[in-house]
C-alpha positions as CSV (number, residue, x, y, z in Angstrom):
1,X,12.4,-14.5,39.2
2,X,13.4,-18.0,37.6
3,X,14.7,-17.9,33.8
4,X,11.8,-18.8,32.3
5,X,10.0,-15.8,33.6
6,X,13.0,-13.5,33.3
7,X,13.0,-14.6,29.0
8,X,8.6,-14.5,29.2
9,X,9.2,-10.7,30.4
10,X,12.2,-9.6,27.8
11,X,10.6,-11.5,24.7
12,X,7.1,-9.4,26.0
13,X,8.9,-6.4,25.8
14,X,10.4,-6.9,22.7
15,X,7.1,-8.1,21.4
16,X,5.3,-4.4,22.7
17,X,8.6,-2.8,20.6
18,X,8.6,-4.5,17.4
19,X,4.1,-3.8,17.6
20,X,4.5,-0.6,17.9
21,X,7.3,-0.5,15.0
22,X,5.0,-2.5,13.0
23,X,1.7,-0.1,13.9
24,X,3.7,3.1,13.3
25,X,4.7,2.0,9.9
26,X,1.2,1.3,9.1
27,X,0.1,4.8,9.8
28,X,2.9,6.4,8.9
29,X,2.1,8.8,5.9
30,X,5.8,8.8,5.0
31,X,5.9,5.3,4.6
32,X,4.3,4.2,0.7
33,X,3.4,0.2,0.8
34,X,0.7,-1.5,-0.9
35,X,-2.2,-3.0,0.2
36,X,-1.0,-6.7,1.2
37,X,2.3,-5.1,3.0
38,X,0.0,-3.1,5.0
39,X,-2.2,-6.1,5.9
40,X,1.2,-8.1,6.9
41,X,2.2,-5.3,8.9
42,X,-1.1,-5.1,10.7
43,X,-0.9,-8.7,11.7
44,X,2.8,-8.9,12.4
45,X,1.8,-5.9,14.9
46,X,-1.5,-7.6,16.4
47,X,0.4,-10.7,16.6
48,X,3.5,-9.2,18.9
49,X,0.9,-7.7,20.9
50,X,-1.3,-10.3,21.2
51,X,2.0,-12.1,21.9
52,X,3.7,-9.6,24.6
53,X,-0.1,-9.5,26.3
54,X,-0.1,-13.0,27.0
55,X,4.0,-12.8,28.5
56,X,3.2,-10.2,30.6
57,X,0.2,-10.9,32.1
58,X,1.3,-13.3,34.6
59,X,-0.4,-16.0,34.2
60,X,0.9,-19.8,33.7
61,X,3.5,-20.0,30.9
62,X,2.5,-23.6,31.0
63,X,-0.7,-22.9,28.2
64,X,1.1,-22.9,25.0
65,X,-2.4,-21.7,22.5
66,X,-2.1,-18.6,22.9
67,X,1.4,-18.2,21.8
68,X,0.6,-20.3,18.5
69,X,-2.2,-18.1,18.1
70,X,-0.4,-14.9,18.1
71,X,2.9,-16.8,16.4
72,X,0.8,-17.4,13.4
73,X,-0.6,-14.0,13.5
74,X,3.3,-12.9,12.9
75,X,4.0,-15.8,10.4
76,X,1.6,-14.9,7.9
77,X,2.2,-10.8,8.8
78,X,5.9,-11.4,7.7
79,X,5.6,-14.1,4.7
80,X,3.0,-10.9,3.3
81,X,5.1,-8.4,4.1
82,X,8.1,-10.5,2.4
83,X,5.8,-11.4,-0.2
84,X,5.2,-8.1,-1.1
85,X,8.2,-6.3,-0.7
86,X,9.9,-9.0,-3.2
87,X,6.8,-8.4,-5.7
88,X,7.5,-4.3,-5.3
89,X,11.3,-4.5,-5.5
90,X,10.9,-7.1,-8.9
91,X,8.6,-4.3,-10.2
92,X,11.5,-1.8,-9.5
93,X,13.9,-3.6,-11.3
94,X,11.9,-4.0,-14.6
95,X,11.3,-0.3,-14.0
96,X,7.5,-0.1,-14.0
């Protein structure tokens, strides 16, 4: 297994972990988030899988679109879920 391989499998499998974080806290009843949190959490966790499909599945590392693809997928999931969590903790603060 050369490095390049060996870091393609670990960052898949921390790709499948953080997805399935991410799902489980979008259909998790005991975990209250708005609508545009839940919408970055759905992508962040479509983007790590779409992400940890394409390490895994042995093909050429060489084909960089895919991982742009699924590394905007987790871009935008995170800058909502930021987005939203800042807008939900300033609400907090002003106590509303």
């Amino acid at each position: 297994m050369t490095e390049i391989e060996f870091f393609a499998t670990v960052n898949g499998l921390l790709s499948i972990a953080i997805s399935a974080l991410a799902f489980y806290a979008v259909v998790s009843k005991r975990i209250s988030d708005g609508l545009v949190m839940k919408a970055g959490l759905i992508l962040l966790s479509l983007g790590h899988f779409a992400a940890a499909a394409f390490l895994l599945d042995g093909s050429s590392l060489d084909d960089t679109v895919p991982v742009l693809r699924s590394q905007f997928c987790v871009r935008v999931g995170y800058l909502l879920f930021v987005v939203s969590a800042l807008y939900t903790l300033n609400l907090r603060r002003k106590g509303r």
